[in-house]
C-alpha positions in Angstrom: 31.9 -22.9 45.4 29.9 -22.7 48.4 27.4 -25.0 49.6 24.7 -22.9 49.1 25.5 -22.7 45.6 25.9 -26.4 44.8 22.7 -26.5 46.3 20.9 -24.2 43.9 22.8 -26.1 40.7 21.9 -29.6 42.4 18.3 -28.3 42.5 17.8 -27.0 38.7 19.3 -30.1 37.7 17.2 -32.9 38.9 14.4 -30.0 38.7 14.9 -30.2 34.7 15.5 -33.9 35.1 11.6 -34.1 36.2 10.8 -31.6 33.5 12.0 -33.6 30.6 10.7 -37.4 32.4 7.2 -35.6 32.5 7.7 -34.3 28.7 8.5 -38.0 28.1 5.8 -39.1 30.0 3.4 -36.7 28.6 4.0 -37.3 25.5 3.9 -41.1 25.6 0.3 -40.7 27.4 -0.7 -37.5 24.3 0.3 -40.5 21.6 -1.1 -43.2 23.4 -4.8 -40.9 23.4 -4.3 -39.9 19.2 -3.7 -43.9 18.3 -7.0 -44.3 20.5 -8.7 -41.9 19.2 -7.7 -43.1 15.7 -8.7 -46.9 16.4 -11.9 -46.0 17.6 -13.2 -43.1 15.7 -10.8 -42.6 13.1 -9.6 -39.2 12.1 -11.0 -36.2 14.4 -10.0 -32.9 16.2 -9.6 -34.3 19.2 -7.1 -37.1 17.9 -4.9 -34.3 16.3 -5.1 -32.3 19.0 -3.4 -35.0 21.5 -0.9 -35.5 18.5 0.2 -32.4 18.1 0.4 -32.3 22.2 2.8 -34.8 22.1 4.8 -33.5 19.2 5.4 -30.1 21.4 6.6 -32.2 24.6 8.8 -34.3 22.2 10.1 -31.2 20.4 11.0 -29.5 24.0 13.1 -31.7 25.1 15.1 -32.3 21.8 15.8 -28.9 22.3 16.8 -29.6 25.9 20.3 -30.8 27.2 19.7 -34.6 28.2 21.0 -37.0 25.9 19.2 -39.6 26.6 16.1 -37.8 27.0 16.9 -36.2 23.0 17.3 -40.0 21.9 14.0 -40.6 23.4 12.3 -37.7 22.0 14.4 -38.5 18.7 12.5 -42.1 18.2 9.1 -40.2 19.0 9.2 -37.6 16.5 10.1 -40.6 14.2 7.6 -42.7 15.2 4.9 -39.8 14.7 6.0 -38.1 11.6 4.2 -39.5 8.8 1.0 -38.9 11.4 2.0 -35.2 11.5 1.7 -35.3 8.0 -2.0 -37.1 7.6 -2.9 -33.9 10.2 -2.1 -31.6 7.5 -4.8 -33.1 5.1 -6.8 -33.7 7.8 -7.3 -29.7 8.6 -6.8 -28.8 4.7 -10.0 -30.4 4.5 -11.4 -28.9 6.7 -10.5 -25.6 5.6 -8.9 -24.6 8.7 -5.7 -22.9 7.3 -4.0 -21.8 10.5 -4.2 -25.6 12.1 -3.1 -26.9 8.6 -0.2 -24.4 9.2 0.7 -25.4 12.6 1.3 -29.3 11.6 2.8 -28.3 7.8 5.6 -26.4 9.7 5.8 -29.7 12.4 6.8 -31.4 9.5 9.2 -29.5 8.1 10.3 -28.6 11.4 11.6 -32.0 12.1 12.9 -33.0 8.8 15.4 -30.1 9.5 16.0 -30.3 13.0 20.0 -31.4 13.4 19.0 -33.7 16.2 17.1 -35.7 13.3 19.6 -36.3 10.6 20.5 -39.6 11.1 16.9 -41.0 11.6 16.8 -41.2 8.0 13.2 -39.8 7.4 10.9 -41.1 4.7 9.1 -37.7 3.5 6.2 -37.8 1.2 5.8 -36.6 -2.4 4.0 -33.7 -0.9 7.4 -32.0 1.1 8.1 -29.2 -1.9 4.3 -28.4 -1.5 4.4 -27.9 2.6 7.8 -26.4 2.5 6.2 -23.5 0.1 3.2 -23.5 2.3 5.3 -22.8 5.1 7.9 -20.1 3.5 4.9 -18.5 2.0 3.1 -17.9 5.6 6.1 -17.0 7.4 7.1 -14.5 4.5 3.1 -13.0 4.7 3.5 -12.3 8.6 6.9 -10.9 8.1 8.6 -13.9 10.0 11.6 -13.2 7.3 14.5 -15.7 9.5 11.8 -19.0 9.2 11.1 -18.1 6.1 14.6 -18.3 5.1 14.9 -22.0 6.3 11.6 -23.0 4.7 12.5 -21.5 1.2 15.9 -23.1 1.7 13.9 -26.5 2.3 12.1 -25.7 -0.9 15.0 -25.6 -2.9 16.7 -28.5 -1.4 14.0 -30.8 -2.0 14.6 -30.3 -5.7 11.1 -29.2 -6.9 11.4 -27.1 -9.8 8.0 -25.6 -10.2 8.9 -22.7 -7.7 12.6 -22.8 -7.3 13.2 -19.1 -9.0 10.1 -18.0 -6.7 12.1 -19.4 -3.7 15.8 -18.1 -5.1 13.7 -14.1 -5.4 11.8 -14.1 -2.2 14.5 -15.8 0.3 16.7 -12.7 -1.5 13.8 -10.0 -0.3 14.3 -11.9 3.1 17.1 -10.6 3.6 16.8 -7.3 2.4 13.8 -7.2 4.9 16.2 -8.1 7.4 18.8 -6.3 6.0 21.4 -8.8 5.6 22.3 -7.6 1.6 25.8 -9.8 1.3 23.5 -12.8 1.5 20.7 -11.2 -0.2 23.4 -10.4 -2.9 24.7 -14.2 -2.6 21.5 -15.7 -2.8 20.5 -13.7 -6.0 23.7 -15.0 -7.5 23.1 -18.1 -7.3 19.4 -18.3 -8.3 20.6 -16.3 -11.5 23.4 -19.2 -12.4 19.9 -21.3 -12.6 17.6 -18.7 -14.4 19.5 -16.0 -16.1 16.5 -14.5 -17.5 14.4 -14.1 -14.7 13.8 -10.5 -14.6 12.1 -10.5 -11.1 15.9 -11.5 -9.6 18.0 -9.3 -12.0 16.2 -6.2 -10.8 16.3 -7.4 -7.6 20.4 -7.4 -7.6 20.2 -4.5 -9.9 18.1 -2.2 -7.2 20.4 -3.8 -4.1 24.1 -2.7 -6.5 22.3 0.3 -7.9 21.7 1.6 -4.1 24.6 0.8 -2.3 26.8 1.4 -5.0 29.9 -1.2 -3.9 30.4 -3.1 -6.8 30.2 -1.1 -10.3 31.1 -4.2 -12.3 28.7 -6.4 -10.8 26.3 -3.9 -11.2 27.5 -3.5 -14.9 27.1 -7.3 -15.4 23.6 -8.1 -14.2 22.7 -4.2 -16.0 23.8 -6.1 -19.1 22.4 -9.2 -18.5 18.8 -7.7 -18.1 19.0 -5.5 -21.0 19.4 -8.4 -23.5 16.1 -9.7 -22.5 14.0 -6.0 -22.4 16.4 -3.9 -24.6 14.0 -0.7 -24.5 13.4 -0.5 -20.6 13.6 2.7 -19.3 14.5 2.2 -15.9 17.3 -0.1 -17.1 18.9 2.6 -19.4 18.4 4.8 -16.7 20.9 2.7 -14.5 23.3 1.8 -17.5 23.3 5.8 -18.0 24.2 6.2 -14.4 27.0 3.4 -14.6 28.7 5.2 -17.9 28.6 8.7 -15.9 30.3 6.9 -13.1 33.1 5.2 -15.4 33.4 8.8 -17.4 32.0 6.6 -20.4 29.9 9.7 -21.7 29.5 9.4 -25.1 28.2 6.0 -24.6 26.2 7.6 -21.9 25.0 10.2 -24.3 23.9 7.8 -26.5 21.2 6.3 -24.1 20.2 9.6 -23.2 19.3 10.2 -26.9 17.1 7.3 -27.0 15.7 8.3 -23.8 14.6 11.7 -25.0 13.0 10.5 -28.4 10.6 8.1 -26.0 10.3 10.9 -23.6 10.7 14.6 -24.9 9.1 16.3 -22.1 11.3 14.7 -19.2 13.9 17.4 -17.7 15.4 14.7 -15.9 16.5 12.9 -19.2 17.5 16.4 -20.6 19.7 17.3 -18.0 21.8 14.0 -18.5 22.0 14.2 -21.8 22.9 18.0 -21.6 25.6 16.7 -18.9 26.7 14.3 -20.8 27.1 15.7 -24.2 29.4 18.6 -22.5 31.8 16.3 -20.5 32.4 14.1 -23.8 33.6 17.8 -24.9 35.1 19.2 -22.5 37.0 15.1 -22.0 38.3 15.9 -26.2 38.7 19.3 -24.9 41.3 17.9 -22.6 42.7 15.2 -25.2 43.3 17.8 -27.4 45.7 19.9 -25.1 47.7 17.5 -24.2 48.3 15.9 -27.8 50.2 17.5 -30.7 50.0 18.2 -34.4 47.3 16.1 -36.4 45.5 14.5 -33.4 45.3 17.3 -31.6 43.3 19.0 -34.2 40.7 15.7 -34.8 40.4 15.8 -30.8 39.3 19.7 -31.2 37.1 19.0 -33.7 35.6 16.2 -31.8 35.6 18.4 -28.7 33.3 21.4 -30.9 31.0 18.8 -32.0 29.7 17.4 -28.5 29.6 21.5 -27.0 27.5 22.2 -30.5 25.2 19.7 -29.1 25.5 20.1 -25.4 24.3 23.7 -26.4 21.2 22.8 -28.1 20.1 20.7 -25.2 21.2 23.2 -22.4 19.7 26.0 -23.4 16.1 23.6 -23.4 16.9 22.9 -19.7 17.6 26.7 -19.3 14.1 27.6 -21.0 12.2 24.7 -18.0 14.7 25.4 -15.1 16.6 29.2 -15.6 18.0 29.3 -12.0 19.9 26.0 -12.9 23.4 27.9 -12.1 25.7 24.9 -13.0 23.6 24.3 -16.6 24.0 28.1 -17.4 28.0 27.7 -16.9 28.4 24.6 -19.1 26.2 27.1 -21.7 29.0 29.8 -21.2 32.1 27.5 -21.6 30.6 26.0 -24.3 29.7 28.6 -26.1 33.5 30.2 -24.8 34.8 26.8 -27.1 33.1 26.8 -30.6 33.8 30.8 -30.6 29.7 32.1 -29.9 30.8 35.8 -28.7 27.3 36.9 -28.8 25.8 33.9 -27.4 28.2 33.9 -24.5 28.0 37.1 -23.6 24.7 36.7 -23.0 24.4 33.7 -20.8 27.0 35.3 -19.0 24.9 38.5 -18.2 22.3 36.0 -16.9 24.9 34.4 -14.3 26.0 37.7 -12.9 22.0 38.6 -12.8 21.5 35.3 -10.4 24.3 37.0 -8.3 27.3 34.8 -9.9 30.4 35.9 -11.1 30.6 35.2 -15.1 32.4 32.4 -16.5 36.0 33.0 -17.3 37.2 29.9 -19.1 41.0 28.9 -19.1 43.0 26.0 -21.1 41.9 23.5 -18.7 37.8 23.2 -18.6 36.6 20.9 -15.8 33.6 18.0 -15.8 30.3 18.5 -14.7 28.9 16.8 -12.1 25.0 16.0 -12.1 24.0 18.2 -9.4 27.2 20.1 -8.9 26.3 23.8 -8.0 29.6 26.9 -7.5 29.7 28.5 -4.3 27.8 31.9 -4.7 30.3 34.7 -4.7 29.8 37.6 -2.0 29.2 40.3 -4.6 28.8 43.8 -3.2 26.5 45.0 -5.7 24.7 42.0 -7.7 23.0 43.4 -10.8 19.3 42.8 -10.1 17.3 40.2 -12.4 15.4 42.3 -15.0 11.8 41.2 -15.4 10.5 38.3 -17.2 14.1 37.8 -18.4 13.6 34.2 -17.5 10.7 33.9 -19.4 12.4 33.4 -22.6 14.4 31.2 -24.1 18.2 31.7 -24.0 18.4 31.2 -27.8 16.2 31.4 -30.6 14.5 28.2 -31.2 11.7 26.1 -30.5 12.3 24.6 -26.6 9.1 21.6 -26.2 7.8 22.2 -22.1 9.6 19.9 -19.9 8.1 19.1 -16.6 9.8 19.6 -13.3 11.3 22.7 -13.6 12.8 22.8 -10.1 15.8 20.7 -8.7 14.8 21.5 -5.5 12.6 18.7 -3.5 8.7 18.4 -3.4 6.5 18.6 -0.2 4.7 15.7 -2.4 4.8 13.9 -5.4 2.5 14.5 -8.3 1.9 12.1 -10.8 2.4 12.8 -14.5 -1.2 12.0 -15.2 -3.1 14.1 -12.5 -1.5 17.8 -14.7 -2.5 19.4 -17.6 -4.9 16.8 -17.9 -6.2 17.6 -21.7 -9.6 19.4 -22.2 -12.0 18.1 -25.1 -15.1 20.0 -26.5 -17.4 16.6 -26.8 -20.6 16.8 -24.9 -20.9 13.3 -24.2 -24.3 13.4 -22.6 -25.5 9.9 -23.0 -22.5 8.7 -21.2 -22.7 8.2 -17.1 -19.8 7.1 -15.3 -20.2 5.5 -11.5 -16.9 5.4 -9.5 -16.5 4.1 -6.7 -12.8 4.2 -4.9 -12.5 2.3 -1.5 -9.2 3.4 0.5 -9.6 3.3 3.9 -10.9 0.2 5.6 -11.6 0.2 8.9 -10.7 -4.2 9.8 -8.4 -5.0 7.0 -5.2 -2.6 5.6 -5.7 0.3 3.2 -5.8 0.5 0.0 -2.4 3.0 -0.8 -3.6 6.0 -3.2 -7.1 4.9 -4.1 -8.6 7.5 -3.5 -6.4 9.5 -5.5 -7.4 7.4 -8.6 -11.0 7.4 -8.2 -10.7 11.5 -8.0 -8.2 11.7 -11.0 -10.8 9.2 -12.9 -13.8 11.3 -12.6 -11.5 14.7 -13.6 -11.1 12.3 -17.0 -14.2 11.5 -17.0 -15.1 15.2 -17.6 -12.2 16.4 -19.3 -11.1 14.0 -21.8 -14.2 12.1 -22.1 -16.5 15.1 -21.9 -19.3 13.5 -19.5 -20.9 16.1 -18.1 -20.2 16.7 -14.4 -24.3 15.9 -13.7 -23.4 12.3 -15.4 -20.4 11.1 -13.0 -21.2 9.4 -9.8 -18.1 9.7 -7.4 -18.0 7.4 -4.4 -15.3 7.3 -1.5 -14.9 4.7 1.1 -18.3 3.1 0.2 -20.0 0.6 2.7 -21.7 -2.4 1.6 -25.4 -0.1 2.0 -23.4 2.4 -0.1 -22.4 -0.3 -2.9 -25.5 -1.2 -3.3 -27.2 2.3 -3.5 -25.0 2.8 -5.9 -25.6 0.4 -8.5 -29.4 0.7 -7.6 -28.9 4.5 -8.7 -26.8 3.1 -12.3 -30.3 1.0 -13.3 -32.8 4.1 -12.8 -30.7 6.1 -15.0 -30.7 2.8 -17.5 -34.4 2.9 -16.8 -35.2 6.6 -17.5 -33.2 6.2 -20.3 -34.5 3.3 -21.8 -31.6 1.7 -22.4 -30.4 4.3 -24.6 -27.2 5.1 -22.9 -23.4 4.1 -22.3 -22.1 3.7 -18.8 -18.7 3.5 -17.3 -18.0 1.9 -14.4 -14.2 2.2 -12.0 -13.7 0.7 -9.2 -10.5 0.8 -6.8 -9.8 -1.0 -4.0 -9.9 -4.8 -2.2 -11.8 -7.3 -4.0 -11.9 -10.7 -2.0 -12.5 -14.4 -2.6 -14.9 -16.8 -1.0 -12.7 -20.0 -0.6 -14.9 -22.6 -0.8 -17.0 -21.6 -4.0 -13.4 -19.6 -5.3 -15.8 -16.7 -6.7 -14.9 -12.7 -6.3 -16.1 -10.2 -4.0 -15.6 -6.3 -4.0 -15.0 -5.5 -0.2 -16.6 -2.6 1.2 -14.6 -0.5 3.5 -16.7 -1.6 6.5 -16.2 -5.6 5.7 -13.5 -7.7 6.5 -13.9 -10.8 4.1 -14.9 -13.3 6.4 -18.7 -13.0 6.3 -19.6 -12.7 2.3 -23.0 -11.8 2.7 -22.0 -8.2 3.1 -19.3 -8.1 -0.1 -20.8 -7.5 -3.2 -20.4 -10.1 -5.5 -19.1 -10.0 -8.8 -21.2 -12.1 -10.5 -24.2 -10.4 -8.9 -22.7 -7.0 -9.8 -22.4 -8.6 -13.7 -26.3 -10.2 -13.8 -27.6 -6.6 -12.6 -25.4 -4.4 -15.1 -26.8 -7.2 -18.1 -30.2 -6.4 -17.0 -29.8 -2.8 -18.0 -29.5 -3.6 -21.4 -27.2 -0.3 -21.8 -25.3 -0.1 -25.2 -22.4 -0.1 -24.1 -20.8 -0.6 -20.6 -17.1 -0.4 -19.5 -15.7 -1.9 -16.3 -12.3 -1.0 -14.9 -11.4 -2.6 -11.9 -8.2 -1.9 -10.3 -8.1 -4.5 -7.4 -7.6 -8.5 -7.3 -9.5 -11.0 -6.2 -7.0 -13.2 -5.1 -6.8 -12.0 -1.2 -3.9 -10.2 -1.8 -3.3 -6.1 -1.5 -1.4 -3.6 -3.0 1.6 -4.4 -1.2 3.7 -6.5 -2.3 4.7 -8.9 0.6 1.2 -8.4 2.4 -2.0 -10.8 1.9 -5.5 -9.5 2.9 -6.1 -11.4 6.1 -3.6 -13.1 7.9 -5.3 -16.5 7.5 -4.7 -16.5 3.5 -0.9 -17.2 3.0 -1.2 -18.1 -0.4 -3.1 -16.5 -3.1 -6.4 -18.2 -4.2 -7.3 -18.6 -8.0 -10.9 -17.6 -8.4 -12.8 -18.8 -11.5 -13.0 -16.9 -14.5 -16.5 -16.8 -15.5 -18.2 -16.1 -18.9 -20.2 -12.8 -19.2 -23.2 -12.0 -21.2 -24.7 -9.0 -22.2 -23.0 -5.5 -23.7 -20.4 -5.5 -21.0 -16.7 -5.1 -21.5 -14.6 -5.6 -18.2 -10.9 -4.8 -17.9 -9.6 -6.4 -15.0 -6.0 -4.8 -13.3 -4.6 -9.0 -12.9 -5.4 -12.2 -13.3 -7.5 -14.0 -11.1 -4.2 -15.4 -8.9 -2.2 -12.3 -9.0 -2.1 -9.1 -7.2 -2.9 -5.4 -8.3 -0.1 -3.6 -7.2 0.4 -0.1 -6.7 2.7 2.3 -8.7 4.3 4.3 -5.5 6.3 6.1 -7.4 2.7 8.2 -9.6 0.9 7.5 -6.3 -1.8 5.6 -8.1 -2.6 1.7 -8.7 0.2 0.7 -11.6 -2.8 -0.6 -14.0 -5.1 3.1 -13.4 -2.1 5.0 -14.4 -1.5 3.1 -17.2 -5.4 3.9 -18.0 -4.4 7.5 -17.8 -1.4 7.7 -18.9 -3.5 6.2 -22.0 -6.7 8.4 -22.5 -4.1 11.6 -21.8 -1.7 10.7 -24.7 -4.7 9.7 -27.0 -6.9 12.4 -25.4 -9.7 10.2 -25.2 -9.4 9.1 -29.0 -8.7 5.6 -28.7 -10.8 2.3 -29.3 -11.0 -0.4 -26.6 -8.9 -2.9 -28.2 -6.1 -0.1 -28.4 -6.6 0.5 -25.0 -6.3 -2.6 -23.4 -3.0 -3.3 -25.7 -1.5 -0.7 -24.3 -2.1 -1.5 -20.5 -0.9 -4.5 -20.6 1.9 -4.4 -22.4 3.4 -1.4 -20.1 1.5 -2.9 -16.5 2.9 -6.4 -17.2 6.3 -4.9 -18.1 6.6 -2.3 -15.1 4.7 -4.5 -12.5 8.0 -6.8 -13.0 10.5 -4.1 -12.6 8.6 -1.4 -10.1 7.8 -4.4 -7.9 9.5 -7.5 -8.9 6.0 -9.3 -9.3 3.5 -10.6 -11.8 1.1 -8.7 -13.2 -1.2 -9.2 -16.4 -4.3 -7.0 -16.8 -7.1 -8.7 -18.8 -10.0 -7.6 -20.9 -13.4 -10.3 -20.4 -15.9 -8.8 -23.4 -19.6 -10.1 -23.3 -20.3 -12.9 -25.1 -22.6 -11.4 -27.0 -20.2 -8.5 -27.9 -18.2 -10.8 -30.3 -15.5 -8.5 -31.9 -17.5 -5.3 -32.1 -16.1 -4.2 -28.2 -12.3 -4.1 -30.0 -13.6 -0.4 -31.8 -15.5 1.1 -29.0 -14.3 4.3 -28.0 -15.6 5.8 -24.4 -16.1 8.9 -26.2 
């Protein structure tokens, strides 16, 4: 080593020997001003401010390399951490969230520190709370590794009250980061504790289901879940896949039965079942040639029972999807095994029209895979495909519409509920309907398909509902000016009507709280939620809709109001890590609000329908019923499918509710909005 460089190392040395004597120092002197400040004045900004000075030049050099500068700074972060902890309170009372957030995390912060385990610190019955506090901002701004340690802190303290909370969202931790054997691990061992908890079972349900390395742990938590909701769709879906997987078909087929009662007009259910039904034939198929004598001929029998079946249903994917190559082959070997000449002849005129060569079954017949497709043959001369021969169905019979009618992907998803929306006659003239959808916000996020579901509302509106076009008011990305012209325009028509009408009112998008007074704001899309004089207040919004003495008038609002969006990890503003409960207030008047969540929970979206998960519900609703259904059927049916779905689409709570007028009493339960 040459002098030069001991030089250099000599120098960084006793350089970061000054640097931890000043933190020292420094910190001694920040301490000495907060107990000062304290004596004199008692508690103020400027004494928690030198405290939590002196905590950051303690906390750097425990971090540092000097032992006895890390004992020093040990004893100091001892001496001031029940302080740290009155500075919490201090800035919660003061509503000031992000300094409350700074000293919560100081506390847990050195509780954890490895430097600090043998200082045997005395925390406060109030650790579980800041623990949460902390996990729960770090999780918000997408800090996923310290949110990891302050959910592990959570649970380790041994509070209860949130423990599966903790178990599920240090598990989406990791899949943010995208650590899945711990996600997997963690999951695991929250479910020991809660076995029921449907939030973590479709958590380690979607994580298996995806990655597909472990079928029989898949199988067991697929099991577990479907004990406590026996009739879930997605989790028949999944138990259907795991039987296909295993060659378990007839079991398989069996789900797909059920499936298909519940939904006849899904081609994605008959397709599975179709598949499903022919490889537990072609399987007996396979028994039978290779058994002898009586068995044999109880496996052949077996074998013609499942292609009788697989026929019915294939030929009614045939009828939706006739260019489905691989369905129309099954058709032909079926019909080739229970001895339908005809039949077979002419499904295998239709392959060699689609440019195929026609099925030529053996003694052997081979299973289907889902989306298995045989390599198109190099024909010289395919026989071209008549006319409307597609048109019909392959076999006499009735064949219900199934939608999709195309395996190949779409340029974009269409909901369910925004085609052949159902047309009524009723010329419901004394009904008006306002709608108002706010999606894109120009200081907070957006609000992910709203403006689809105020559009698809209004197209109900007129078609189910039969309001005339002249009585909906359609409103996108409405400013707080805009809100309020709005509902202005809602009381002349009241007026000019005398009170003689119904009205209907949507609205999608944020809503907002005011912390201090915990009431609800709609936001307008030029608003952020920090100055509530221009958010429209519910309770205002509820006096001014009484005061048109209207017979009758619905609100639907798909948004919360607890500063949370339709995402499920994101809050509204930064500053609000944890959701706020507004109050529930009493309304009067003949008003009859449903309400997408509680007051504390979000109102998630339903990605997959691109709409808000409580408006398609609300469609899905009016379409089946085509408008003929009373209030207290409606709401029934929305919650019980939102609370359901919101658990397993997005692993979260969510529980519409229906607030009638006081002065409604039971009469609102058989009011129809047409």
């Amino acid at each position: 080593m040459t002098w030069k460089t001991i030089y250099i190392v000599l120098i960084l040395f006793f350089g970061q020997l000054i640097v931890n004597a000043q933190s020292i120092a420094n910190a001694t002197a920040q301490y000495n001003e907060f107990v000062q400040a304290i004596s004199s004045s008692g508690e103020s900004i400027n004494a928690y401010n030198s405290l939590y000075l002196c905590f950051e030049q303690y906390w750097g050099v425990l971090n540092g390399n000097d032992a006895t500068e890390i004992n020093q700074a040990r004893g100091g972060l001892k001496k001031i951490f029940p302080y740290i902890n009155n500075g919490a309170y201090y800035y919660t009372k003061l509503n000031d969230r992000d300094k409350a957030e700074q000293f919560v995390e100081a506390y847990i912060d050195i509780s954890l520190h490895e430097a600090m385990q043998g200082e045997f610190l005395s925390v406060g019955a109030d650790y579980a709370t800041f623990a949460w506090m902390a996990a729960c901002k770090n999780y918000n701004s997408k800090n996923y590794t310290k949110a990891i340690t302050y959910l592990q802190a959570y649970i380790n303290s041994g509070e209860a009250e949130k423990r599966a909370d903790a178990y599920n969202f240090m598990a989406k931790s990791y899949i943010h980061l995208n650590d899945m054997p711990h996600a997997q691990y963690i999951l695991e061992q929250g479910l020991l504790l809660y076995p029921d908890d449907i939030r973590m079972l479709a958590t380690i349900i979607n994580i298996l289901g995806e990655y597909k390395t472990n079928d029989i742990a898949l199988q067991k938590y697929v099991s577990q879940a479907i004990r406590y909701k026996p009739d879930d769709e997605g989790l028949l879906n999944i138990q259907v896949q795991l039987y296909e997987r295993t060659n378990n078909f007839e079991q398989a087929a069996m789900i797909c039965n059920r499936l298909r009662q519940t939904k006849p007009q899904s081609l994605d259910v008959a397709r599975h079942l179709a598949i499903n039904y022919y490889n537990a034939g072609v399987v007996y198929a396979q028994k039978a040639n290779n058994s002898d004598g009586k068995e044999s001929g109880q496996y052949k029998q077996e074998a013609s029972s499942y292609f009788s079946l697989a026929v019915q249903v294939l030929n009614d994917v045939l009828y939706s999807d006739p260019l489905a190559i691989n369905y129309a082959y099954a058709l032909a070997n079926a019909y080739a095994y229970i001895g339908d000449k005809a039949n077979l002849q002419t499904i295998n005129g239709k392959i060699q029209a689609l440019g195929y060569s026609p099925s030529s079954i053996g003694g052997d017949m081979q299973l289907m895979a889902y989306n298995s497709t045989p390599p198109r043959p190099n024909l010289t001369a395919p026989k071209p495909v008549p006319s409307n021969s597609f048109n019909q169905p392959l076999q006499p019979g009735n064949h219900p519409p199934i939608t999709s009618t195309s395996n190949a992907p779409q340029k974009q998803i269409v909901s369910d509920v925004d085609i052949d929306i159902p047309v009524n006659k009723t010329n419901n003239t004394n009904t008006f309907a306002v709608i108002i959808a706010n999606e894109k916000y120009k200081k907070v996020a957006e609000v992910p398909n709203a403006e689809n579901d105020g559009i698809i509302f209004a197209e109900y509106c007129n078609k189910v509902l039969g309001i005339p076009n002249d009585n909906i008011r359609k409103h996108l990305n409405v400013t707080f000016g805009g809100m309020l012209d709005a509902i202005e325009d809602m009381k002349a028509i009241a007026s000019a009507k005398h009170g003689n009408c119904n009205f209907i009112l949507y609205y999608a998008g944020h809503g907002v709280p005011d912390e201090k007074t915990k009431t609800a704001y709609i936001l307008p899309v030029d608003a952020d939620g920090k100055q509530m004089r221009v958010c429209y207040s519910l309770a205002s919004l509820y006096t001014e809709l009484q005061a048109m003495e209207a017979n009758c008038t619905t609100v639907f609002l798909d948004a919360c109001f607890s500063g949370a969006t339709r995402s499920e990890s994101d809050m509204l503003m930064s500053a609000r890590s944890v959701a706020i409960a507004v109050d529930d207030n009493e309304v009067e008047g003949n008003i009859v609000i449903f309400s997408a969540a509680t007051n504390d929970q979000s109102a998630l979206a339903y990605d997959e329908q691109k709409h808000g998960m409580f408006t398609y519900y609300l469609l899905k609703k009016l379409k089946e019923s085509r408008g003929d259904i009373n209030l207290q059927e409606l709401s029934d049916y929305i919650k019980d499918n939102v609370t359901l779905q919101a658990r397993l689409k997005n692993h979260k709570d969510q529980t519409p509710t229906v607030i009638p007028g006081v002065s409604m009493g039971e009469k609102w339960k058989h009011i129809k909005l047409k």
